[in-house]
N, C-alpha and C positions, 0 to 999 in steps of 0.2 A: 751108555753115558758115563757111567764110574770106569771105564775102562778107556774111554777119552780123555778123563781127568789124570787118570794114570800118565799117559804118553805124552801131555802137556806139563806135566811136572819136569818130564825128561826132557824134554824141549826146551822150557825152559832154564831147564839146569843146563841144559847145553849152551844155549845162549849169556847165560850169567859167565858159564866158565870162559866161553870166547871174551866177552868181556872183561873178567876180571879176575881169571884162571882161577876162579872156586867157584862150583856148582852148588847152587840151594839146592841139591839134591841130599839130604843129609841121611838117608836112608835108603837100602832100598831089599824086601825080602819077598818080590812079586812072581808073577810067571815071566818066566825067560821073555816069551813074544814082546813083555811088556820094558823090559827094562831098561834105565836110563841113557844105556852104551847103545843100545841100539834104535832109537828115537829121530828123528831127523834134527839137521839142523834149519834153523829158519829164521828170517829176519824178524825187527820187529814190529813191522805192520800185519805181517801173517799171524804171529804168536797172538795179537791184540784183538782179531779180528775173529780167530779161534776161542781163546778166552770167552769171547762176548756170548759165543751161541755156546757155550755149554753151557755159562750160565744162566742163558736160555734154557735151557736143554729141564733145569733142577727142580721143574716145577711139577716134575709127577715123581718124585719122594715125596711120599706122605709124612713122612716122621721130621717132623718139626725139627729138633735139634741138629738132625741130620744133615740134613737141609740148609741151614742156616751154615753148620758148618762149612759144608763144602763151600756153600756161596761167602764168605769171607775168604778161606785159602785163596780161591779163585781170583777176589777185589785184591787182594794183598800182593798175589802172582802177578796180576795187571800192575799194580803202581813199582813194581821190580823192575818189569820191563818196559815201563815208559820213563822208570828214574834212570838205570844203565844205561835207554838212548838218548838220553840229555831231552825228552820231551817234559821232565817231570824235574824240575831243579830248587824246588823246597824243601827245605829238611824239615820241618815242621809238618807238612802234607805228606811226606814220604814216610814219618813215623806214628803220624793218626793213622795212615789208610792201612799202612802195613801192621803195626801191631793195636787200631783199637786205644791211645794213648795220646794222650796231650804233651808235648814234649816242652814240660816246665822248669826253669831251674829254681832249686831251694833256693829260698832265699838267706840274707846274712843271718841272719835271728836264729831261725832253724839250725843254719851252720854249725854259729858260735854253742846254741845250746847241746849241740851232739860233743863242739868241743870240749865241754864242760866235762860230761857225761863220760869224755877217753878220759881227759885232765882224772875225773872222780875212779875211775878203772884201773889206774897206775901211782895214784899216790904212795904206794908202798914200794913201788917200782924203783931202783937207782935211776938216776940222774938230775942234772943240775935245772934245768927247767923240762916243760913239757916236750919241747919236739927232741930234744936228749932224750929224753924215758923214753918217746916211741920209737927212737932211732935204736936206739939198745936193745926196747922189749921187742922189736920186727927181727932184730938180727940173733940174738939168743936163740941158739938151738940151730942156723941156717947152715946148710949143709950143698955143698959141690962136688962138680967133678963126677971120679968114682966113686966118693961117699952116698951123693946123689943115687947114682943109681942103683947101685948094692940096696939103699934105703924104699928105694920103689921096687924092686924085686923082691926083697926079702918081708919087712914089715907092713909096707902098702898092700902088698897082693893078701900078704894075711889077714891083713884090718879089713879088706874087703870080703872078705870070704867070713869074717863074724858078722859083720855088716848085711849082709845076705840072708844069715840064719838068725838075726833080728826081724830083718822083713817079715819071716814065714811064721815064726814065733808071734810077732805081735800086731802084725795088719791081717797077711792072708788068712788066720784061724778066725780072724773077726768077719770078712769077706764070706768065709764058711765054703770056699775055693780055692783051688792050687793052682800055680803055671809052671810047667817048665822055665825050668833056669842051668843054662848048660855052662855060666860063669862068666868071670869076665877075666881077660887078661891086657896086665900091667904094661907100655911100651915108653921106653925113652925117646924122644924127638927133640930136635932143635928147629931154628929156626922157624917158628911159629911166633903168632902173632897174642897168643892166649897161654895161661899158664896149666891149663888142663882141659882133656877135651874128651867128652866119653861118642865113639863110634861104635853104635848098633851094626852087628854084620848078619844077622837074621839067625835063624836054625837057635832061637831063643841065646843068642851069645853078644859079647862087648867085647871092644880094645876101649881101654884108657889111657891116650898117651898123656904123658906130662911131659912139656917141656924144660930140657934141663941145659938153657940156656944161661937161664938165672937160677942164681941160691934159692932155695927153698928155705922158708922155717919147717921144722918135723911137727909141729905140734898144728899150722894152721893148714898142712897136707892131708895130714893125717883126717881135720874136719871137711875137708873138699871130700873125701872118702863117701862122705853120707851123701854128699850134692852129688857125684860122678856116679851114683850107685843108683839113686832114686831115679837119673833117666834111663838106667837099664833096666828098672823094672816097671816103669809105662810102657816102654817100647815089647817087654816083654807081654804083657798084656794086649799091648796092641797087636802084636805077631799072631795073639790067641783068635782075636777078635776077626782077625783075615782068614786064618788056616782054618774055625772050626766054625764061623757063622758067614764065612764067605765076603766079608768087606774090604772087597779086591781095593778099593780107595785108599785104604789102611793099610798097604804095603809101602807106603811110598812115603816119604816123610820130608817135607818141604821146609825147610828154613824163610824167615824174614815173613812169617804169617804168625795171627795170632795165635796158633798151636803154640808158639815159642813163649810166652807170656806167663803160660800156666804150666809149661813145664820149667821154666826158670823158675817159676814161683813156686813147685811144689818140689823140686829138687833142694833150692834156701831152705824149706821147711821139713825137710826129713828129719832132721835131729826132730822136730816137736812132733812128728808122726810117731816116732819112736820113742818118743817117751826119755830121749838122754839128756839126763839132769847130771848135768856135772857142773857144778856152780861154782868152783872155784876161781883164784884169781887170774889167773892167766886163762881159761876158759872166758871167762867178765872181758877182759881186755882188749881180746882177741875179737872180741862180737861187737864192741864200742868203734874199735880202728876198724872193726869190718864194713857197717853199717856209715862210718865218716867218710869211707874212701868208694862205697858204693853212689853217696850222694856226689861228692867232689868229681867222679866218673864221669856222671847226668851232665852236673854242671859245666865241666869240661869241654864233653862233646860238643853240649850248644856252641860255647865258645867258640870251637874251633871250625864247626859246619854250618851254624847260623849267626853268629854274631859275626865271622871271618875274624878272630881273634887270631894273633900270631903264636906259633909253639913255642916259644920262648917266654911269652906271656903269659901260655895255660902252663909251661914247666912249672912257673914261678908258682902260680896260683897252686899247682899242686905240690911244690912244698913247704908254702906257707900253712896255708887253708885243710891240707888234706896229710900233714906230718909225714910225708915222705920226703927221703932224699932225692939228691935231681935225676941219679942214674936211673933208679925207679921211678920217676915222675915222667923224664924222658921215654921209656921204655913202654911205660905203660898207654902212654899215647898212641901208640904204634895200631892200636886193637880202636878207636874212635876217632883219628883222623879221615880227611876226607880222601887223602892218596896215597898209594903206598909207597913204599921206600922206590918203585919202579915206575912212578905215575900212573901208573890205575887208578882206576875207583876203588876203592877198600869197601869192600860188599860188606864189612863189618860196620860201620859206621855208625849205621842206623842202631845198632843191636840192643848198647848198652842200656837200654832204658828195659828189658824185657824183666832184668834179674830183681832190682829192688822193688820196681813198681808192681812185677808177677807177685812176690811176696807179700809185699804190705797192703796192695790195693784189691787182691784179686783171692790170694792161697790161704793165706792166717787166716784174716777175717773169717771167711766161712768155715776155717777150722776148725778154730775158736767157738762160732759159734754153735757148731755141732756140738764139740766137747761139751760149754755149759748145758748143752737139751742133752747130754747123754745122747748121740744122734751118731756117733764116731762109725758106726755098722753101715750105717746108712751112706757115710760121707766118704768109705774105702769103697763101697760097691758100685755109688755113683762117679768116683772120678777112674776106676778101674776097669769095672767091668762096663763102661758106656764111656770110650775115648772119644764119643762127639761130645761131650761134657768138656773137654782138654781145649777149650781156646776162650780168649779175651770174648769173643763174639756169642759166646754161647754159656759161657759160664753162671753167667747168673739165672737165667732162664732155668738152666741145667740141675741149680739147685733150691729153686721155687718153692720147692718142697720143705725148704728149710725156716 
């Protein structure tokens, strides 16, 4: 049955790619027989029809978490494949069922109090009003070209490689367990739709490409470090969880389900895993424009996938509301419109609501409240060493205990 689950992942990463030439297959470290390349391909009445009875199939796993987990992948895999063949055209329905999530926009109050909240971040920042200070403090430090790259080969691959020997320092001796970590390496890409993307390629190893389409700032790169870093080492732990306890399910790693939720949300919070206290002002400022331009995101998407607001409308909105310039306000849209530059469907669409809401709804909070019980042992062994703990669907069950 876990081994069906497997081949339907490939299937339907097969089928997503024919649709929208990217596969939710975002992983894959399984047995050969299994693999996504070799999967058939199938329509979508077949894939819907298969889906059904394997979730069928879940009800003689005893382990409750387990269980649960798989049967949400599965609901989340089904509303993929009835959204791609136009049987499913609610974007609101397509990001309950898939991530587990109400897709709500902040409202203006909220907004304006975060705007405050940059406004109070940059007062000692040069410029003449506030969207000047954010225009100057986003571009200060941005680097192109070959600068660009030289700077992701040279200082990013290092930043990540102490970033690493943080983990083992201050989670895994807490865990009272080790994984393999055979590193991650640094790649330049263009033409992507995301400004950083970390791929697991199994044998406990990462690529992180960045792309260097656009100027980077070095300083808000440099914190993406801890976010690109913390999904290699789930994935690392989950590789453990296949190879030494045999959960062939856990080789395979499916995008657009609730897994993505909790690892966007605990990727945000590595810096507070970690313990980095660096509280200075351009640290302060960077987390204020971070948190304004994650909400403005949300708000966006809706606009432009459920309200049918026009891009020219969501540009404005985000560079009013969201202190970005248009090039960037333009560009950024590219990652939650509803089609892409080539008329697809933008399998990303739905995505954006995984990263702020995994953090603030789902990751902190139980963080948090490990920390104040002293419980932090507890809360690295349960999200680590028990990856059915890792979705919107199971999460809280997961830490009952708490």
């Amino acid at each position: 049955m876990t081994e069906d689950f497997v081949r339907l992942c490939g299937e339907v990463g097969n089928y997503s790619e024919k649709i929208t030439g990217i596969s939710i297959v975002d992983a894959y470290f399984g047995p050969d027989e299994l693999d996504p390349s070799r999967q058939e391909n199938k329509d979508a009445d077949v894939l819907l029809h298969d889906l059904d009875g394997v979730m069928d199939s879940l009800e003689i796993i005893e382990d409750e978490i387990r269980r649960e987990y798989l049967l949400a992948e599965l609901k989340s895999m089904k509303m993929t494949v009835k959204w791609l063949a136009g049987i499913e055209q609610s974007y609101s329905t397509i990001v309950q069922t898939m991530f587990n999530i109400e897709p709500k926009k902040f409202s203006e109050s909220i907004i304006e109090k975060q705007i405050e909240a940059v406004d109070e971040s940059l007062r000692e920042f040069p410029g003449e009003d506030l969207a000047e200070k954010a225009s100057l403090f986003t571009k200060e430090g941005q680097v192109r070209g070959k600068a660009l790259r030289d700077f992701i080969d040279g200082e990013l691959q290092s930043k990540s490689a102490d970033v690493g020997q943080l983990f083992r320092d201050r989670i895994y001796t807490m865990i009272g367990q080790d994984v393999t970590d055979n590193g991650v390496k640094y790649n330049c890409v263009t033409d992507k739709p995301w400004s950083g993307y970390n791929y697991f390629k199994g044998n406990y190893t990462s690529v992180n490409e960045f792309n260097v389409d656009r100027p980077m700032n070095i300083d808000s790169a440099l914190a993406v470090v801890y976010h690109e870093y913390e999904h290699h080492v789930s994935n690392l732990w989950r590789e453990r969880a296949y190879r030494e306890d045999g959960f062939v399910e856990l080789s395979i790693v499916p995008l657009h389900t609730g897994r993505c939720v909790i690892s966007e949300g605990t990727a945000d919070t590595a810096r507070d895993f970690l313990g980095v206290k660096d509280g200075g002002p351009k640290v302060k400022a960077f987390d204020a424009l971070y948190k304004l331009r994650r909400m403005i995101a949300i708000n966006s998407a809706i606009m432009l996938n459920l309200e049918k607001k026009s891009v020219e409308e969501t540009v404005q909105y985000n560079v009013e509301r969201g202190l970005r310039d248009e090039d960037a306000s333009r560009s950024g849209l590219g990652f939650i419109s509803p089609r892409t530059r080539d008329g697809r469907v933008n399998i990303w669409s739905p995505y954006v609501f995984t990263y702020y809401i995994g953090r603030t709804q789902f990751v902190y909070p139980m963080f948090a409240k490990a920390r104040e019980q002293n419980e932090l042992t507890r809360f690295y062994q349960t999200l680590y060493l028990n990856p059915f703990s890792g979705s919107s669907a199971t999460w809280e069950k997961a830490f009952a205990w708490l």
